[in-house]
N, C-alpha and C positions, 0 to 999 in steps of 0.2 A: 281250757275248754276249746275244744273244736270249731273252727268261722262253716265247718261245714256238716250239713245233715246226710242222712242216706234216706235215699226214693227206695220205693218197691211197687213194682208189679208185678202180677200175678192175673192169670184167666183161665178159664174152663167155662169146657161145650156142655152143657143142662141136656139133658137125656130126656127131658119133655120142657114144655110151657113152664113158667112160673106158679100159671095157674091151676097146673094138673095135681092130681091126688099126688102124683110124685114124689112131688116138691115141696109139698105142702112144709111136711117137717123144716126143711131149709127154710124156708118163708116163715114160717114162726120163730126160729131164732137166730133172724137180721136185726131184727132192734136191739136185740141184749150182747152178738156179740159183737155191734159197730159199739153200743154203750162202754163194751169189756175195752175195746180198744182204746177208746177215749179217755177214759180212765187207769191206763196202762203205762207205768213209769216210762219214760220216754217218746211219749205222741207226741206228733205235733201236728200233722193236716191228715185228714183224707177225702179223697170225691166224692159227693155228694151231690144230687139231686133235689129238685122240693121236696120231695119224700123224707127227704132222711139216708138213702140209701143210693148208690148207683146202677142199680138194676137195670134202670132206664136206659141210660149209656150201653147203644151197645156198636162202638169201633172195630168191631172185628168180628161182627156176623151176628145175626140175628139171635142165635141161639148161645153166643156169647157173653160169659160175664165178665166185668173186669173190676178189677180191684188196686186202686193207685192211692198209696200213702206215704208220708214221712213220717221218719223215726227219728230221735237224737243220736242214734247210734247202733253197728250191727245187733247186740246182746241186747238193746232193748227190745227191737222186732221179733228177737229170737226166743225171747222171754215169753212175751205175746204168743207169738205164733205157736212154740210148739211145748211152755210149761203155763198155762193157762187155760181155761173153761175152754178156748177157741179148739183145743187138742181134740174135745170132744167131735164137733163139725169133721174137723180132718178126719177124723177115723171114720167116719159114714161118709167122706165124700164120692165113692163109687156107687152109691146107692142111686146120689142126682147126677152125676157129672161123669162124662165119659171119660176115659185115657185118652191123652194127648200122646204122642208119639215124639214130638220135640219138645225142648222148653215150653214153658209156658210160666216161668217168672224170673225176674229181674232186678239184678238190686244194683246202685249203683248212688255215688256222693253229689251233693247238690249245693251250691251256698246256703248257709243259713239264712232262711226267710225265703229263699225260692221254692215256689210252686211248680211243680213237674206238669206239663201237658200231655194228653195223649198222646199226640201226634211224638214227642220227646220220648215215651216211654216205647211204645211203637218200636221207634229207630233201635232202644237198646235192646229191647228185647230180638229184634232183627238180628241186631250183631252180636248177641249170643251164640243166637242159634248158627250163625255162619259163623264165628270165629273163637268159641268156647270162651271161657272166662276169661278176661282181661280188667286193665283196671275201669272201662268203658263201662262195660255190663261183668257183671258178677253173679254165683250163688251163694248161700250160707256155704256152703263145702268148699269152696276157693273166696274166702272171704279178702277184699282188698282193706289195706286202712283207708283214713281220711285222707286226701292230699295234703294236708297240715299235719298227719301225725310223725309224732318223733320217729326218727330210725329206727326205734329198739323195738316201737312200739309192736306189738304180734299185729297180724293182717286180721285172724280172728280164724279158729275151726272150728264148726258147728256143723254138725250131720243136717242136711236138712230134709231127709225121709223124716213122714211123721211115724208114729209107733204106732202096729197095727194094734187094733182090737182085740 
């Protein structure tokens, strides 16, 4: 077993308020897909708010969402993210959320039991976007191993376009 986890971040610009008709949909299923998360083979944290959610958090613009968690490993987040209920969200995510023109997520290995901060994710997601995938910051498509995985072991290749609708 791995002494190490992988962080993830990921954000997008809301093309209205939280509160607008827009959005509404989005806002009706935050609770069931941070729930799907939670209960998704390999969780282990994400940010949170009193609420329940991080919506509130917003480090990178008002209009900004951000989304920072740990997984036990790449295939679990990948499970999650794109063979899960979550797939549904992804597929309508141009309904709330504008195109980003750069990255806008981040994956990258953590000790086990450490908490990633914004300010930490921030920086990766920075050195993405300047220096494409490395073992620093990563995507599911240039996945890195664990710094404890065996030689043999694969880095991981997982498409991470979700499938349109």
């Amino acid at each position: 077993m791995s002494r190490y986890h992988l962080a993830q971040m990921n954000i997008a610009t809301m093309k209205a308020s939280l509160e607008s008709p827009l959005m509404a949909d989005f806002v009706a299923n935050l609770e069931r897909i941070n729930a799907l998360a939670e209960q998704s083979p390999g969780f282990v944290w994400r940010l949170q708010d009193e609420a329940g959610d991080a919506t509130a958090i917003r480090p990178f613009g008002e209009q900004v969402l951000v989304n920072l968690s740990v997984w036990h490993d790449v295939a679990s987040l990948h499970g999650y993210a794109f063979r899960s209920a979550h797939v549904e969200l992804m597929r309508r995510r141009r309904e709330w959320f504008a195109p980003m023109p750069e990255a806008y997520a981040a994956l990258w290995w953590v000790p086990a039991g450490h908490r990633p901060t914004l300010a930490e994710a921030a920086e990766r997601l920075a050195h993405l976007r300047a220096h494409g995938t490395t073992p620093f910051a990563f995507t599911f498509r240039d996945a890195f191993p664990a710094p404890d995985a065996a030689p043999t072991e694969p880095a991981g290749e997982f498409a991470d376009v979700c499938p349109e609708a």
